[in-house]
Structures are given as structure tokens and as C-alpha cells.
Backbone as numpy.savetxt, mean C-alpha at the origin, in Angstrom:
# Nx Ny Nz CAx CAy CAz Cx Cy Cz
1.76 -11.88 -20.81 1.12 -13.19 -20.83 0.52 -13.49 -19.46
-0.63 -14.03 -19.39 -0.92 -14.36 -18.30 0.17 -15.40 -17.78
-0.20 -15.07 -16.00 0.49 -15.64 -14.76 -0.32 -16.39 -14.08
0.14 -17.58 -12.84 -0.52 -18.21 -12.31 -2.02 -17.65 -11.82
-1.57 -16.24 -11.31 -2.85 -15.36 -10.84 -3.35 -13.94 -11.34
-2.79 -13.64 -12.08 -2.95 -12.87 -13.33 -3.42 -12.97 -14.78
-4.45 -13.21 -15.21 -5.00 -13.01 -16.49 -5.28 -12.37 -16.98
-4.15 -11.57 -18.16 -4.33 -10.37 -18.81 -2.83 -10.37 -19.91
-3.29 -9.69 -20.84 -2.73 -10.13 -22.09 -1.09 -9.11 -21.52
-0.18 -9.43 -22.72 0.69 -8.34 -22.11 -0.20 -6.81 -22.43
0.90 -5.74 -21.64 0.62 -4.56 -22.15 -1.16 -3.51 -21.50
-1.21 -5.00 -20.50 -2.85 -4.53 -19.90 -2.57 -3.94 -18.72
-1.28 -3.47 -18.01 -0.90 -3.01 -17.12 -0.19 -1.74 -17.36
-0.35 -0.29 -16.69 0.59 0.88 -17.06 1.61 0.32 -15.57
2.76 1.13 -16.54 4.09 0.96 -15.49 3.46 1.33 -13.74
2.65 2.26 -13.79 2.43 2.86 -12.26 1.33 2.33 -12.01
1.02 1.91 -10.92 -0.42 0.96 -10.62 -0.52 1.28 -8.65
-1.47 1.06 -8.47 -2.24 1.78 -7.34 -2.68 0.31 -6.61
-2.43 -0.24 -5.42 -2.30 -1.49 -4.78 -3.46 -1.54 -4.04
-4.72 -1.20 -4.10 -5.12 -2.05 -2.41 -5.69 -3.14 -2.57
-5.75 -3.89 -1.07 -5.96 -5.20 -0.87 -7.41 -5.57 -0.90
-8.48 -5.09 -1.01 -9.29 -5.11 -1.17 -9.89 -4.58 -2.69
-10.59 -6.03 -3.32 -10.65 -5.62 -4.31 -12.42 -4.95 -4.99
-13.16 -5.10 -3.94 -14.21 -3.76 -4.47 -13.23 -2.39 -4.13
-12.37 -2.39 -2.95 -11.84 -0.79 -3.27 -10.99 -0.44 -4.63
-10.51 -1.49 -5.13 -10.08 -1.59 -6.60 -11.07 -0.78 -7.12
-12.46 -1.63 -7.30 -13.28 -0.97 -8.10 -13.93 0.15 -8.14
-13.86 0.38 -6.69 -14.20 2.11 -6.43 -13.18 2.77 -6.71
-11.95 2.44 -6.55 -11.14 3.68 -6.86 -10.52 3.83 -8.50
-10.94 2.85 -9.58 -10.78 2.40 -10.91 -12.10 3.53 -11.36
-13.60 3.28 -10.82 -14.50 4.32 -10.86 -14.45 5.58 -10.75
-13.99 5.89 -9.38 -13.73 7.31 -8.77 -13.18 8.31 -9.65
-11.38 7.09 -10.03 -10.35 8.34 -10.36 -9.70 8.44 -11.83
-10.43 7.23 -12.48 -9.39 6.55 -13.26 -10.75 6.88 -14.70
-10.29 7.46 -15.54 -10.72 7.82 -17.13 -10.74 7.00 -17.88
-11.70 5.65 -18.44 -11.91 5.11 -19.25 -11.27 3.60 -18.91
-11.22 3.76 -17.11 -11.36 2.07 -16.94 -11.93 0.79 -17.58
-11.40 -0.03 -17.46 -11.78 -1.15 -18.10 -10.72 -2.68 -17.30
-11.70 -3.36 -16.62 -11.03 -4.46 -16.19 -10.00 -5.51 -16.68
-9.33 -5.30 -16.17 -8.25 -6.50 -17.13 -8.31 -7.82 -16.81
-8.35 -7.83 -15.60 -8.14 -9.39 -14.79 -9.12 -9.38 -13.53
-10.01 -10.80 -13.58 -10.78 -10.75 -12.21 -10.38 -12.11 -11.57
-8.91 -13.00 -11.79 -8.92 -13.69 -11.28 -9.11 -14.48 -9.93
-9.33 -15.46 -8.86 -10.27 -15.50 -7.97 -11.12 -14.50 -7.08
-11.30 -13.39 -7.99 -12.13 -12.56 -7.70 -11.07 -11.26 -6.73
-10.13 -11.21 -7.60 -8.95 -10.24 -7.23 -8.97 -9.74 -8.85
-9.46 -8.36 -8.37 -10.01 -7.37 -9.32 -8.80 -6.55 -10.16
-8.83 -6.14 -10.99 -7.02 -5.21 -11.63 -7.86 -4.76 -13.18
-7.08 -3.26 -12.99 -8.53 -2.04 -13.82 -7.43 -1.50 -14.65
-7.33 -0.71 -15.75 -6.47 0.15 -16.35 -7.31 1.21 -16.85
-6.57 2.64 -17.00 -7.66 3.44 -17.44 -6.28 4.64 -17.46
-6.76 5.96 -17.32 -5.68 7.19 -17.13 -6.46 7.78 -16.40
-5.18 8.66 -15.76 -5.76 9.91 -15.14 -4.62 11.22 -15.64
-5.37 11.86 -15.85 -4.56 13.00 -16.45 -4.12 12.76 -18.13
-4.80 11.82 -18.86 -4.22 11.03 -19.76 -2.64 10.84 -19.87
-2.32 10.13 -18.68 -1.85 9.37 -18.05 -1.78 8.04 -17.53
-1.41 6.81 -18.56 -2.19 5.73 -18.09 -1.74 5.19 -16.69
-2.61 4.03 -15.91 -2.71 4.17 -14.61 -3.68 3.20 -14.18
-2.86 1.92 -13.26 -3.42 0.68 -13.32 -3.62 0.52 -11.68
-5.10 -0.08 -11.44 -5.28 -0.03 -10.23 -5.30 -1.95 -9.74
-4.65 -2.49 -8.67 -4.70 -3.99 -8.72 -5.04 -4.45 -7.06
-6.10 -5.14 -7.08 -6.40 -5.12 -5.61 -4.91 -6.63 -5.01
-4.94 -6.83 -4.20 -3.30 -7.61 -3.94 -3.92 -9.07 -2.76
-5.06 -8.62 -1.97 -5.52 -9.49 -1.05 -5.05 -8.85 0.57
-4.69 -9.84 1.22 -4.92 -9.60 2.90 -3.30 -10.38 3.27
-2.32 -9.22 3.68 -0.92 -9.85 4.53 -0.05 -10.16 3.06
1.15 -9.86 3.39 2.74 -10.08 2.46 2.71 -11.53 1.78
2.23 -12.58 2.33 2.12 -13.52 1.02 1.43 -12.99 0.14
0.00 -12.53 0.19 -0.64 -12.35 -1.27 -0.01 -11.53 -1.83
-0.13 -9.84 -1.38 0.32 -9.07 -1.70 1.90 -8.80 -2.73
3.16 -10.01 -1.79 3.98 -10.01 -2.66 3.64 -11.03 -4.19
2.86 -12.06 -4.20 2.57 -12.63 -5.14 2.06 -11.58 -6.29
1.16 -10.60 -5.92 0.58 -10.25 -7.04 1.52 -8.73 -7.30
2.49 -8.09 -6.36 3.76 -7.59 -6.94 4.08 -7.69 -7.86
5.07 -8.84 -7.21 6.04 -9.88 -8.24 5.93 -10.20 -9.41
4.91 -10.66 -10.02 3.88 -10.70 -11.00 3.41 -9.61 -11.55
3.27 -8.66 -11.10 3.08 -7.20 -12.07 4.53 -6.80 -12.13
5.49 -7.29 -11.83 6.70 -6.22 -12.07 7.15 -7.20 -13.10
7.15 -8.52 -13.17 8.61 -9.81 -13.81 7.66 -9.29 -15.29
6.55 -9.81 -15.62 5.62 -10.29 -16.39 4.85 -8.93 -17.00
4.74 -7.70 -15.75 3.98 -7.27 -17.07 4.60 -5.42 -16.78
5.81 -5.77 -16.38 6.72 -4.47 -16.42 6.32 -2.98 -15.84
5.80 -3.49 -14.01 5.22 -2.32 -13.37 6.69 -1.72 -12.83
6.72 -0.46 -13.05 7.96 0.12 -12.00 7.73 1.16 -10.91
6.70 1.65 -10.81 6.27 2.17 -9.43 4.66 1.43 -8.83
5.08 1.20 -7.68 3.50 0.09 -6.98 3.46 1.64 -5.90
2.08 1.50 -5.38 1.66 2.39 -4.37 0.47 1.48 -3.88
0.98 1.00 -2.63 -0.42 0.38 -2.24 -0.85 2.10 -1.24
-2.29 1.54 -1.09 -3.18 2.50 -1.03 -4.23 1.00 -0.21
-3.89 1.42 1.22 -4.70 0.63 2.43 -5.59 1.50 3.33
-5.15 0.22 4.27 -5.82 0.98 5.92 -4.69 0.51 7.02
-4.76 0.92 7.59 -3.52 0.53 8.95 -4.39 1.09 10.17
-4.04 0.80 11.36 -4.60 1.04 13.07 -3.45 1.44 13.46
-3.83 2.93 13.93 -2.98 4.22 14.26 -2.47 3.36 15.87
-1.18 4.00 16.31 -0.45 3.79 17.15 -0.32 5.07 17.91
0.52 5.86 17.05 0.75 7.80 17.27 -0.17 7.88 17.98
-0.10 8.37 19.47 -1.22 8.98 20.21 -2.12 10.60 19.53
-0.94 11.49 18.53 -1.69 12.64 17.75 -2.52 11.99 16.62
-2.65 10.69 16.17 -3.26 10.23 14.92 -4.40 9.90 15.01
-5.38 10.81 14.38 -6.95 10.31 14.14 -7.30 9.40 13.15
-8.24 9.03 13.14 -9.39 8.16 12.23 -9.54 9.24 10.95
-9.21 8.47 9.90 -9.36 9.21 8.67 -7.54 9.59 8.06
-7.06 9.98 9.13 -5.71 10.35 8.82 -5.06 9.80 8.00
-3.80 10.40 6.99 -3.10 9.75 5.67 -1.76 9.45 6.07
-1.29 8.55 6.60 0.21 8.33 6.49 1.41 7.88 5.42
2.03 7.93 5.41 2.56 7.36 4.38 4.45 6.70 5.23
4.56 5.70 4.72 5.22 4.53 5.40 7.20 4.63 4.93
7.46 5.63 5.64 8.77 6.00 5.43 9.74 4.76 5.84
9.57 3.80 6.91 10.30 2.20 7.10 9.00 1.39 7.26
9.65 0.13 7.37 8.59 -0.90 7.08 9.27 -2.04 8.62
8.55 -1.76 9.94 9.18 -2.75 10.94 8.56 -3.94 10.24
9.13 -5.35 11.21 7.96 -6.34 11.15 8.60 -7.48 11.96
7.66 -7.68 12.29 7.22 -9.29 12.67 7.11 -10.45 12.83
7.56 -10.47 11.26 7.64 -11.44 10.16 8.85 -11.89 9.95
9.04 -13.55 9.49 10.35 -13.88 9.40 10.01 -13.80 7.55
9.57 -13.64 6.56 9.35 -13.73 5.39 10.39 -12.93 4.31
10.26 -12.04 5.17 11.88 -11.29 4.37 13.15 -11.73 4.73
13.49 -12.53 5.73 14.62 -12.86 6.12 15.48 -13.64 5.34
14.41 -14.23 4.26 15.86 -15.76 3.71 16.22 -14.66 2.74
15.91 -13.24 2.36 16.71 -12.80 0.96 17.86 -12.09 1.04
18.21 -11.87 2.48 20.02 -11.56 3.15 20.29 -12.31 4.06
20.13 -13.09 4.40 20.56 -14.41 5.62 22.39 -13.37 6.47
21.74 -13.46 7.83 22.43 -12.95 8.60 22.26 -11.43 8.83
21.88 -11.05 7.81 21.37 -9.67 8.09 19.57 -9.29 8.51
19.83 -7.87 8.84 18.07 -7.71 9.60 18.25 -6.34 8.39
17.39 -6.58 7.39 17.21 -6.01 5.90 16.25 -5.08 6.70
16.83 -3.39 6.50 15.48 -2.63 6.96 14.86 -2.17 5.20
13.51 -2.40 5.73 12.48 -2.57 4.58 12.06 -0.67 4.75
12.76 -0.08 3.46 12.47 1.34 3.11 11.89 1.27 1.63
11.07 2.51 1.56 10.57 2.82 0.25 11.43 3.49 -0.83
10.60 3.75 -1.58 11.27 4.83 -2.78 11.60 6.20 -1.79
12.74 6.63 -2.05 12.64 7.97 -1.43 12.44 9.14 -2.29
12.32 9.26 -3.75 11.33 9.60 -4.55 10.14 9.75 -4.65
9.49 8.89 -4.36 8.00 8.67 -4.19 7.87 8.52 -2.64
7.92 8.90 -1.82 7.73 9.67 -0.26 8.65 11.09 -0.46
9.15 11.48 -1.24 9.37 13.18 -1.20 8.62 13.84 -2.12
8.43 13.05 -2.62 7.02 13.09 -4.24 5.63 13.71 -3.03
5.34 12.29 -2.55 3.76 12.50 -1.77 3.72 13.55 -0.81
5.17 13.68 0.02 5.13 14.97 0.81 5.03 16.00 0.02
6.01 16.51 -0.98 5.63 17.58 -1.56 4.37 17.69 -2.53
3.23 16.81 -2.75 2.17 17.05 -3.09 1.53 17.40 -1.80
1.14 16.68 -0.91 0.78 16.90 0.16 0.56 18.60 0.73
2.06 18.86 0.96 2.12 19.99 0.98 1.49 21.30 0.00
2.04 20.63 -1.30 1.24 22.17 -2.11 -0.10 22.03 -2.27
-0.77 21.14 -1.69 -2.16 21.04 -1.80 -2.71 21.22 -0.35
-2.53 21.39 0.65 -2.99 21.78 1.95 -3.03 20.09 2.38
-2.89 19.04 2.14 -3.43 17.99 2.36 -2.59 17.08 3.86
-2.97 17.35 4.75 -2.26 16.44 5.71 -1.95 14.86 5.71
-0.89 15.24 5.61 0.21 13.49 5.24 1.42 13.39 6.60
1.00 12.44 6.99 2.38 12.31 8.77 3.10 11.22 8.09
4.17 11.11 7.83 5.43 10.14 7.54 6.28 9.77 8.59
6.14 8.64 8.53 6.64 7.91 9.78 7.05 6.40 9.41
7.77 5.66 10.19 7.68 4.13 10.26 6.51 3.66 10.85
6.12 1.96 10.14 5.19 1.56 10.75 5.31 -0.31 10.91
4.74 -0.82 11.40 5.01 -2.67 11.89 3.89 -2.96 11.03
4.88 -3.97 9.80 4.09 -4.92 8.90 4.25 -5.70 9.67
2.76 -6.43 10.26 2.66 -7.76 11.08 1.95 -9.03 10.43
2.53 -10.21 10.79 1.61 -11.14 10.74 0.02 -11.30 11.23
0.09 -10.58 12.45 -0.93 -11.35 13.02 -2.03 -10.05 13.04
-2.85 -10.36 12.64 -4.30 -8.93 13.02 -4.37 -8.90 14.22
-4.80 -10.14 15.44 -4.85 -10.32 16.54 -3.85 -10.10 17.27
-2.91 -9.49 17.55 -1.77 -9.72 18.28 -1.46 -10.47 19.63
-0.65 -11.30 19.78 -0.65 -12.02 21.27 -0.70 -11.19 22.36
0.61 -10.51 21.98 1.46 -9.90 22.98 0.96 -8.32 23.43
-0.02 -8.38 24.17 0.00 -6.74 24.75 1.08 -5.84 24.71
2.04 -5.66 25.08 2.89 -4.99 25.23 3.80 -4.38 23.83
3.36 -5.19 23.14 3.91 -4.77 21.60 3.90 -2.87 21.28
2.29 -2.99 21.15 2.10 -1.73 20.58 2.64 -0.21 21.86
3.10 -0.22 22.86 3.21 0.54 23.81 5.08 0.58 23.19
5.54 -0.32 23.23 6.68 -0.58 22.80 7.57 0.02 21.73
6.65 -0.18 20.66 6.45 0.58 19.13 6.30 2.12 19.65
4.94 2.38 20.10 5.18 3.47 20.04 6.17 4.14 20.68
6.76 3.91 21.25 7.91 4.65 22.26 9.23 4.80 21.65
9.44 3.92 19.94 10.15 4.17 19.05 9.56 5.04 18.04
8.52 5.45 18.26 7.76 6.44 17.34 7.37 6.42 16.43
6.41 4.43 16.41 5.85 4.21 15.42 4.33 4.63 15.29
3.91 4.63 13.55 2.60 5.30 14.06 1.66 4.62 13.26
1.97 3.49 13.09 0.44 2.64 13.01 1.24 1.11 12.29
-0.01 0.18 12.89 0.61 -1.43 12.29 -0.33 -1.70 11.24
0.20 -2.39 9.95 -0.78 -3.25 8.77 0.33 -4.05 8.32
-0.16 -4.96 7.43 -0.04 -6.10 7.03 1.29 -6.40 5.87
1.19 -5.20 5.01 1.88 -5.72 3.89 3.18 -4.69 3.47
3.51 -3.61 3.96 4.73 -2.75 3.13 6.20 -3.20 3.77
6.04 -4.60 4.30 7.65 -4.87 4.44 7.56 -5.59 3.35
6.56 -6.24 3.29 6.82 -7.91 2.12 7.30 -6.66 0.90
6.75 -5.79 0.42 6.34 -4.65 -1.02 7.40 -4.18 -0.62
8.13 -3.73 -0.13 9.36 -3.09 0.16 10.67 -4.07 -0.19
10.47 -4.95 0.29 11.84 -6.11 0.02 11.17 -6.38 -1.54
10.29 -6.41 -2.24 10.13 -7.04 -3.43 10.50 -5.92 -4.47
9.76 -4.83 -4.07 10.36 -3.77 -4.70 11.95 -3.67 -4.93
12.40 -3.71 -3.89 13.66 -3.42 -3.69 15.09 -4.59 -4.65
14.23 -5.80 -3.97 14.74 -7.16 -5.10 14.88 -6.82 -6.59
13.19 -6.16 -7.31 13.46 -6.26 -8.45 14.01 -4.98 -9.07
14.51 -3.77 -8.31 14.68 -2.84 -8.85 13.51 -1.69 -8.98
12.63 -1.66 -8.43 11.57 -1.07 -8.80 11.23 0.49 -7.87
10.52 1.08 -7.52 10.04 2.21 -6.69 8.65 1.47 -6.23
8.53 1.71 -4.66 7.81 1.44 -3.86 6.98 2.58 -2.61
5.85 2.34 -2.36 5.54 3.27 -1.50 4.31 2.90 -0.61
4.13 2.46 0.26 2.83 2.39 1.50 2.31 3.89 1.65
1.40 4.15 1.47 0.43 4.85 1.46 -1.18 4.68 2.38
-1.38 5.01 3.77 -2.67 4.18 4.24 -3.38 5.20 4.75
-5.18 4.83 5.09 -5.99 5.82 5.78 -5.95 5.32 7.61
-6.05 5.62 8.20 -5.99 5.43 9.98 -7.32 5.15 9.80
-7.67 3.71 9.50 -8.80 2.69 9.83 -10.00 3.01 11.36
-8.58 2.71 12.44 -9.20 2.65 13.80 -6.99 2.87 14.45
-7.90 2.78 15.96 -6.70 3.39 16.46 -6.54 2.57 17.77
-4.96 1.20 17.62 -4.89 0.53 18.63 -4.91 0.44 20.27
-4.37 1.88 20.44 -4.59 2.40 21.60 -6.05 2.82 22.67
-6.54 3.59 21.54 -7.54 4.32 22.02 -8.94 3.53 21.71
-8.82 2.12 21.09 -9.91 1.68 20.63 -10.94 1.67 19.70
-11.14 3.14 19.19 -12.15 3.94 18.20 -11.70 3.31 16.60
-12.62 3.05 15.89 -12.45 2.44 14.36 -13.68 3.16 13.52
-13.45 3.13 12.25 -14.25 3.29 11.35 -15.20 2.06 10.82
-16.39 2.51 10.28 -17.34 1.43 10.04 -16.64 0.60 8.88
-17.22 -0.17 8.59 -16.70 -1.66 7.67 -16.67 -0.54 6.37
-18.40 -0.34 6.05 -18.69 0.69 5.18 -17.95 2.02 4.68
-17.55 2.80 6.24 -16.71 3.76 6.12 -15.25 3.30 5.82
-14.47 1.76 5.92 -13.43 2.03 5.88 -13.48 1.55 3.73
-13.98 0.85 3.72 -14.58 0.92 1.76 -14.70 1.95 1.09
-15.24 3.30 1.86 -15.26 4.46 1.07 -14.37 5.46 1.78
-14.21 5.12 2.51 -12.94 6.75 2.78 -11.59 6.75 2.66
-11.35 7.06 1.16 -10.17 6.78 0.65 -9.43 7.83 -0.26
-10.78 8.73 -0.51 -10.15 9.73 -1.48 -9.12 10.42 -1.35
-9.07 11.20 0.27 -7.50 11.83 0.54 -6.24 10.68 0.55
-6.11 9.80 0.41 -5.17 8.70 0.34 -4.56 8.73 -0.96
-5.96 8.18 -1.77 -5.45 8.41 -3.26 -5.39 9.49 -3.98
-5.87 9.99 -3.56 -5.22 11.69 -3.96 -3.94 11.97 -4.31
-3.27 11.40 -2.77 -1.62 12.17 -2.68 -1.33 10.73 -3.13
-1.82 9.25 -3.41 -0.82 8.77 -4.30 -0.81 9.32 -5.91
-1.93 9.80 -6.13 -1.93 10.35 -7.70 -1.15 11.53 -7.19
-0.84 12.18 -6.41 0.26 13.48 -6.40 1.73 13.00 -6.26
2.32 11.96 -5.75 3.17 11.17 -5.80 3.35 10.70 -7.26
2.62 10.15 -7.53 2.87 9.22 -8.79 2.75 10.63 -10.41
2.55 11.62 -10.17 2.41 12.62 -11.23 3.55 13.32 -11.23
4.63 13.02 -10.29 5.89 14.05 -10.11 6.91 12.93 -10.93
């Protein structure tokens, strides 16, 4: 049944669905990868596609920008229309001094920033981990396909801008390797409802070194990303 931000009948969602926050990359990657797409929901212009791959069905849902949206439109695909593996499929700004532009990481802890996960263990500091299924899944696709994937922790932050200089020098020296927005919120929600979770991102631009991809380039260079989440999500 449709949800506050979801309009789509039951049953318009496959259990495994493909997350990014941007929802023309929804539609490119519903195009790209996905066999006999067909839109389900375009509510305020937050796009969500169903189709198969491999005849395999396989639902792609764009989520928006930072852990409020993102967990909203979770939450809502898992209560309501019975998703049990999410894979967002982003961009993040590399930290790792070895990490280039283009590069595939995939988000083995989730630091952050953020006080938003905190009221759901009060007194405790909840570390935000994925499926470890689906990150031994994507490595071993990764692997039998030649495809370079670096697994690491990374800082879900509030802020795009960061105040504090000293942050990212900091991070890295714990051997983090890139900051974005949303796989702590997706990690604690996952985790709440029982579900399998996984951050999956392309190295946008790189905080250190300055260098980024075009607006254009970061819209289309996504295929090695979703690749190894369709190699993840096929095991």
C-alpha cells in the first residue's frame, strides 16, 4: 500500500533493491541494467523502477541527499513493501591517500558524525556494520571478475562542508577511506529491522588531494559500482 512517500501498490518492489540518492541515476541505472523496467513510484520526484536482471527480479529506488531521507525511504521499503537486502550504490570523497577517482569501495563500518543513531541504544556508541554476507558476497564477485573493490570503513557525515580541518587527516590515520552521507543511518535501520545491508560507492573526488569528477561524470560513472552490487546481490 502506498506510504507517506511511496506510491506503489503492494508487491511493486523485489525483496533486493539497489539505493542511490540521486534519482536520474535511478533512471540510468533501471535503463542500463535492469530487463523490462517499469516505474513504480515518482513521488516528489524521487524515482523507484522494478524490472530483473538475470530474470531475477530487482528494484532500483533513488533515497535523496544525507540519513534523514535516505532512512525514510529504507524504512518504508522494508515495513510496507518487504525489501530484505538494500545496496545503496553512491559517490563518497576518497580519504585513502592510494584511492583514485573512479575507484569502488565498499563500506565494511559506518563512522559518523551524527547524533541520529544515538537515541536507538542510549548509552551506548552502536558501531554501524553491514551485512557480512553481502560484503563477502561483493568481495568475492569482485575478485572472480578482475574487478577492483578496497573495503574499508568510512565517516557518514552530516555536513558536506565540514568545519573542522583537521577531521579528515584524523580519519585517515585510523584508516579511513572516504566520507558520504548515508550508510550509518542504512546500517542502524537495516540492522533495527532485521534486514541485510551494504554501502557500495564510486570515489567522486578526493578530500585530500582536491581532484573530483565532473557533475556529468559523476551521473554516469557507475557501471563498475553496480556491477559488483549485482555480483553481491546474485550470490
Amino acid at each position: 500500500m502506498p506510504t507517506p512517500h511511496i506510491s506503489a501498490p503492494d508487491g511493486a518492489f523485489a525483496a533486493d533493491i539497489l539505493l542511490p540518492g540521486d534519482p536520474r541515476r535511478a533512471k540510468l541505472i533501471a535503463e542500463t541494467f535492469l530487463d523490462d523496467a517499469s516505474l513504480v513510484t515518482d513521488v516528489r520526484g524521487i524515482l523507484g523502477y522494478t524490472g530483473t536482471v538475470d530474470g531475477r527480479p530487482l528494484s532500483v529506488m533513488a533515497t535523496g541527499m544525507g540519513m534523514p531521507s535516505a532512512t525514510i525511504y529504507a524504512t518504508e521499503l522494508i515495513r510496507h513493501y518487504g525489501a530484505k537486502r538494500l545496496v545503496r550504490v553512491g559517490t563518497a570523497g576518497g580519504i585513502h591517500p592510494e584511492l583514485q577517482l573512479g575507484d569502488v569501495i565498499a563500506a565494511s563500518a559506518a563512522h559518523t558524525d551524527s547524533s541520529m543513531t544515538a537515541h536507538r541504544l542510549p548509552g551506548v556508541h552502536y558501531s554501524h556494520a553491514p551485512s557480512f554476507a553481502l560484503v563477502r558476497a561483493a568481495a568475492d564477485h569482485a575478485d572472480a571478475v578482475g574487478a577492483p573493490l578496497t573495503v574499508g570503513p568510512v565517516l557518514t557525515s552530516d555536513a558536506f562542508y565540514h568545519p573542522d580541518p583537521t577531521l579528515v587527516p584524523r580519519l585517515a590515520a585510523y584508516g579511513t577511506l572516504a566520507v558520504e552521507m548515508e550508510a550509518a543511518g542504512l546500517y542502524a535501520v537495516a540492522a533495527a529491522e532485521g534486514v541485510e545491508a551494504l554501502m557500495i560507492a564510486t570515489i567522486s573526488d578526493h578530500v585530500v588531494r582536491g581532484d573530483s569528477l565532473s557533475s556529468d561524470m559523476r551521473e554516469t560513472t557507475f557501471q563498475a559500482m553496480v556491477s559488483v552490487a549485482l555480483g553481491a546481490l546474485a550470490r
